[in-house]
C-alpha positions, -999 to +999 in steps of 0.1 A: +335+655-199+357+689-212+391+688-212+387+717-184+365+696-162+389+664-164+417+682-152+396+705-126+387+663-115+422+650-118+436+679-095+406+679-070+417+641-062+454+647-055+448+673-036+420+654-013+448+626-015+477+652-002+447+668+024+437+636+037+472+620+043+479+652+061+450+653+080+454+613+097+456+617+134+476+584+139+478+589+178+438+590+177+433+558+155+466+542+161+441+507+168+419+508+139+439+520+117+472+519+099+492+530+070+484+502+049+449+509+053+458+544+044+472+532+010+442+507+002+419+534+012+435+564-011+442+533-036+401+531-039+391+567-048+425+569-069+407+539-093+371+554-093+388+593-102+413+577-130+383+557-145+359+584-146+386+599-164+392+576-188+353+568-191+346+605-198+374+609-221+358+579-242+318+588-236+318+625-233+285+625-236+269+605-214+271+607-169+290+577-164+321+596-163+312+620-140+295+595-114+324+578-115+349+609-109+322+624-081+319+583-065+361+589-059+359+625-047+334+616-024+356+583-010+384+605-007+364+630+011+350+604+036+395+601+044+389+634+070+372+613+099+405+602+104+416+641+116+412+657+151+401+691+134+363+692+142+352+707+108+370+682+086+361+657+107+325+666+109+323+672+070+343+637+064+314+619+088+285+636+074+297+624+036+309+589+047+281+574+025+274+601+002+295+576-026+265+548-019+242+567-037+263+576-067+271+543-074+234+532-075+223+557-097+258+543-121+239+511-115+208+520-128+219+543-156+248+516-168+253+508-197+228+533-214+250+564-196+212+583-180+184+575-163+151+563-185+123+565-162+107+596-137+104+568-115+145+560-112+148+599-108+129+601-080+139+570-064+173+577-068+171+614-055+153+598-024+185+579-021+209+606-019+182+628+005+183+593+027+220+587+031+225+629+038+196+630+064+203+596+080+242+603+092+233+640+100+205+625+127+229+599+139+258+630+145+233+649+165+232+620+192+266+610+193+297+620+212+320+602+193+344+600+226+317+571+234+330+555+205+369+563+203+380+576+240+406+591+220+387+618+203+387+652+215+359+666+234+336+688+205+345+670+173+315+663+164+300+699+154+263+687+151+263+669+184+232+680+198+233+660+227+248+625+237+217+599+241+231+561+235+190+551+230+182+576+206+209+570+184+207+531+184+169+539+176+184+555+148+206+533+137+182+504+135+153+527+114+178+533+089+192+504+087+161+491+077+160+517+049+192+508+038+183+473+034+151+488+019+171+505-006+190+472-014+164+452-019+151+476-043+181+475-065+185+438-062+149+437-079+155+462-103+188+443-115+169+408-119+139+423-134+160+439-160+180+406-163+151+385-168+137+408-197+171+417-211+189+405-241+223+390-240+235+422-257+227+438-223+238+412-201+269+410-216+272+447-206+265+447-173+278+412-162+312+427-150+295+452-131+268+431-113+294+409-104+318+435-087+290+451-071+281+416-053+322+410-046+320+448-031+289+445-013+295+409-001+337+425+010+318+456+028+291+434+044+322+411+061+341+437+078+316+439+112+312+401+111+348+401+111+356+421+140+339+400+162+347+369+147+388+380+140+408+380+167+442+365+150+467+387+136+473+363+109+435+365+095+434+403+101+444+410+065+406+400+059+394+431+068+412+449+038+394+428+010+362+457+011+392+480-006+402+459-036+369+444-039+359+478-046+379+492-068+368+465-091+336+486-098+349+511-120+371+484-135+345+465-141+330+499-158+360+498-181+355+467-190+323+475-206+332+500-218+367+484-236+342+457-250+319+485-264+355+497-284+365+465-296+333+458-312+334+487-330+367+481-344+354+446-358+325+467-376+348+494-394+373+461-404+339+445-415+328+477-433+367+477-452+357+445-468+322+449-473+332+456-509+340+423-519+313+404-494+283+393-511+250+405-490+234+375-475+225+360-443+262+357-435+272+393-433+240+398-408+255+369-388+287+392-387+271+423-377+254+402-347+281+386-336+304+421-339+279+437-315+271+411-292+235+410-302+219+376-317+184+400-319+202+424-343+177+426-372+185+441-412+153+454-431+152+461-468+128+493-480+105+471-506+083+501-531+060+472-536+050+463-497+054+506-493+075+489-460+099+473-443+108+435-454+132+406-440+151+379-457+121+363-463+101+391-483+079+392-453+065+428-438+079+443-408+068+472-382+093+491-367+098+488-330+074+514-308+087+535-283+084+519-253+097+485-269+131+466-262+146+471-291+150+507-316+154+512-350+177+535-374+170+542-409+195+536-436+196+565-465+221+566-492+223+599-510+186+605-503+175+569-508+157+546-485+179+516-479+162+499-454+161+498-415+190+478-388+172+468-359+192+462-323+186+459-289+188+492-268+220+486-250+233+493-283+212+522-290+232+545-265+267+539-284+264+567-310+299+562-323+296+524-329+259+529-343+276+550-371+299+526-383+271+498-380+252+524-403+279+528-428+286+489-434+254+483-437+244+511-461+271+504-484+258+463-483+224+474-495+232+502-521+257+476-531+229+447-535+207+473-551+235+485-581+241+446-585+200+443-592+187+435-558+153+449-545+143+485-553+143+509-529+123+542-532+138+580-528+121+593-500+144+623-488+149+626-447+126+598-438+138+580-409+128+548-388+122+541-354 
């Protein structure tokens, strides 16, 4: 994210924060709703804005940012059902879920920062169409008076006409999708848990886990308005807010981890002077990025290839494989090739100080009268 567009973000949320407070008709929702709520509510969107900040400021590059600034924005937005003026009401209904599908495509696009497949694009552009079309139906067959006799007569603008069947017909079709939708991600989530490496789990472990907290909060509050009637057990109904904002937290987290490791790599690269190359120092670089399937290839002239530890000839990873490679040239020379696990491969920054340790360890192995390696200009790996 630009400087411009963080502060275009950062100003957009406090004024939805000052708009929305205004806007609260507390005659209206006096029984739902109070200024705690408020707080908690305005609390959420605050986290999700000041972490895409943070997130942008620290992956510029990537979306993860900017889902997480538009998820906020969009919470905040949902604030206006809470008015008696029919258009901010309206606009505040229609985009009560709009955050849902932000947060999926985060999901699917965390930790690499996009989307790798048509597939997600599509599925993930169905899921934005679906929660837009699916609230708009509802609107058009509900006088929200049914709902709240305190509303106003015409605040809903896209009431087409008040019919109780059509709109629990609704409701149940698209609740079906939503679960739909669910399942989807739930499968998408083990699949790429089964097949992952611990490099990637250990990414998105804080997230999975907040997501379930969240979901598992937000699934609770209709169970628990029939099932609450004590004032002293009420305060359950607030644990969707917190549990929430521990998503883009649990983003941060990541994220943070993502940082430290690459301060342990530049400290390793300091000393990697006085470290004799061996096993050992490939046991560092491992255990500095979180990935026990972190690989380190020497160039060999003889095998015109790539060779392990053992002198034995090695392919680089294809395409569509779990793992990438990057070439490591010195001065126009053909080092040798580091080969890590994808969750890695999105981390430009911490890639190029993994690139310069190891660089210096082989051109330092080859001056001391380790293998050859052959001058072969721009040629890269993987």
């Amino acid at each position: 994210m630009s400087r411009r567009a963080m502060i275009a973000a950062a100003l957009s949320a406090a004024v939805l924060v000052v708009a929305v407070t205004a806007s609260v008709e507390w005659q209206m929702c006096r029984t739902t709703f109070g200024p705690t709520e408020l707080a908690l509510f305005l609390m959420v969107g605050g986290v999700f804005v000041a972490a895409g900040l943070v997130a942008g400021c620290y992956r510029p590059a990537d979306t993860l940012g900017r889902l997480l600034v538009a998820a906020g924005l969009l919470w905040l937005v949902k604030g206006f059902r809470l008015s008696t003026v029919p258009a901010l009401f309206t606009a505040g209904t229609v985009l009560t879920n709009m955050y849902i599908p932000v947060l999926i495509q985060l999901v699917f696009s965390f930790p690499w920062g996009r989307l790798h497949h048509r597939w997600e694009r599509r599925f993930i552009g169905g899921c934005y169409g679906y929660y837009a079309v699916s609230v708009i139906c509802e609107l058009a067959f509900l006088d929200t008076r049914r709902v709240n006799s305190a509303h106003p007569p015409g605040l809903n603008l896209l009431l087409v006409r008040d019919d109780p069947t059509i709109f629990a017909a609704m409701q149940v079709v698209f609740g079906v999708g939503g679960m739909a939708i669910g399942l989807v991600l739930i499968g998408v989530l083990l699949a790429r848990w089964r097949s992952g490496t611990r490099a990637y789990r250990a990414a998105v472990a804080p997230l999975c886990c907040a997501a379930l907290l969240g979901t598992a909060a937000t699934a609770w509050t209709p169970l628990a308005s029939v099932w609450v009637h004590s004032p002293q057990q009420a305060w359950t109904l607030l644990l969707r807010y917190p549990s929430t904002a521990l998503i883009p937290l649990a983003v941060l987290v990541g994220l943070w981890r993502y940082r430290v490791t690459r301060a342990a790599v530049r400290n390793l690269s300091v000393d990697i002077g006085a470290t004799p190359f061996g096993e050992g120092f490939v046991d560092a670089l491992r255990e500095a990025l979180r990935d026990p399937s972190l690989a380190l290839w020497s160039y060999s002239r003889v095998h015109d290839g790539y060779v392990d530890a053992q002198g034995l000839r090695q392919v680089l990873p294809r395409r569509n494989d779990a793992r990438e490679a990057t070439a490591l040239i010195h001065e126009g020379v053909l080092m040798g090739a580091l080969v890590y696990d994808k969750a890695v491969a999105d981390q430009p920054r911490l890639l190029a100080a993994v690139r310069t340790a190891t660089t210096r360890a082989l051109d330092t192995r080859r001056q001391r009268g380790g293998p050859c390696a052959e001058r072969h200009g721009t040629r890269s790996g993987g």
